[in-house]
C-alpha positions in Angstrom: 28.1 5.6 -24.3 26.0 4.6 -21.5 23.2 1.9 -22.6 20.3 1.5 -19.8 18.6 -1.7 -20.2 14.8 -1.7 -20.2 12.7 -3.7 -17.2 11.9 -6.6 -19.2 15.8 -7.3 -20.4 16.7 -7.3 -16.7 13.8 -9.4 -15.9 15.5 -12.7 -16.1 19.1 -12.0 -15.5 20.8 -13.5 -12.4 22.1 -12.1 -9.1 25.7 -12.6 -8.6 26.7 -12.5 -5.2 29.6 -13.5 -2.9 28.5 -15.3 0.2 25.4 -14.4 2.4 26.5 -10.9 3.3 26.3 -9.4 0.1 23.4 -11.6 -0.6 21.8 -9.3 2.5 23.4 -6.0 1.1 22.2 -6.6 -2.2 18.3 -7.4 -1.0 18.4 -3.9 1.4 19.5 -2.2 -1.2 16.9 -3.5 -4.1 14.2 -3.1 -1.0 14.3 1.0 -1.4 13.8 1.6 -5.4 10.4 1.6 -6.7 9.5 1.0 -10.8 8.3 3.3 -12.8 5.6 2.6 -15.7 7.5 3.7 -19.1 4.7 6.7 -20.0 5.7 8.0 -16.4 9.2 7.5 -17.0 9.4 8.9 -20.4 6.6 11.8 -19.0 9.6 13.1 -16.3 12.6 12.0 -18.0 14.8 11.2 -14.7 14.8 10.6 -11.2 15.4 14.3 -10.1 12.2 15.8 -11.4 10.2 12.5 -10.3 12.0 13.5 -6.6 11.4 17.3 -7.1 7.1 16.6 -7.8 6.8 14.0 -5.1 8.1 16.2 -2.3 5.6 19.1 -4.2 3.2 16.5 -3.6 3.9 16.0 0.5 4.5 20.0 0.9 0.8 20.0 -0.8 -0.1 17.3 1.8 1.1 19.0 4.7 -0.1 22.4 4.0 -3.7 20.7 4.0 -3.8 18.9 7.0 -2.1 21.6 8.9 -4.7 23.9 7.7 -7.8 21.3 8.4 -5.8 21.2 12.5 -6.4 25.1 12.5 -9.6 25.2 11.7 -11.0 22.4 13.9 
């Protein structure tokens, strides 16, 4: 049984690394998540359906601009 530890448990633990290039590995990595508030995590459930409504979003996005360029 999987256990997923909430933000604040993982707030203070350490980073283990070995030597400077994991160190780097480890930072690039941690650069490209973002954090989710827990209403919006518990709202979408998991990290498919927040992916699925955000490109939704940029389709949205696009078809709106593309149509404001036609019309100008």
């Amino acid at each position: 049984m999987a256990y997923d530890p909430t933000p604040e448990e993982t707030e203070n633990w350490p980073v283990v690394a070995r030597g400077y290039d994991e160190w780097r590995r480890f930072l690039s990595i941690k650069r490209g998540f973002f954090r989710l508030e827990d209403d919006l995590a518990k709202f979408f459930g998991n990290a498919r359906t927040v992916n699925t409504v955000l490109r939704k979003v940029m389709e949205a996005n696009e078809a709106i601009r593309g149509s404001k360029r036609k019309t100008a």
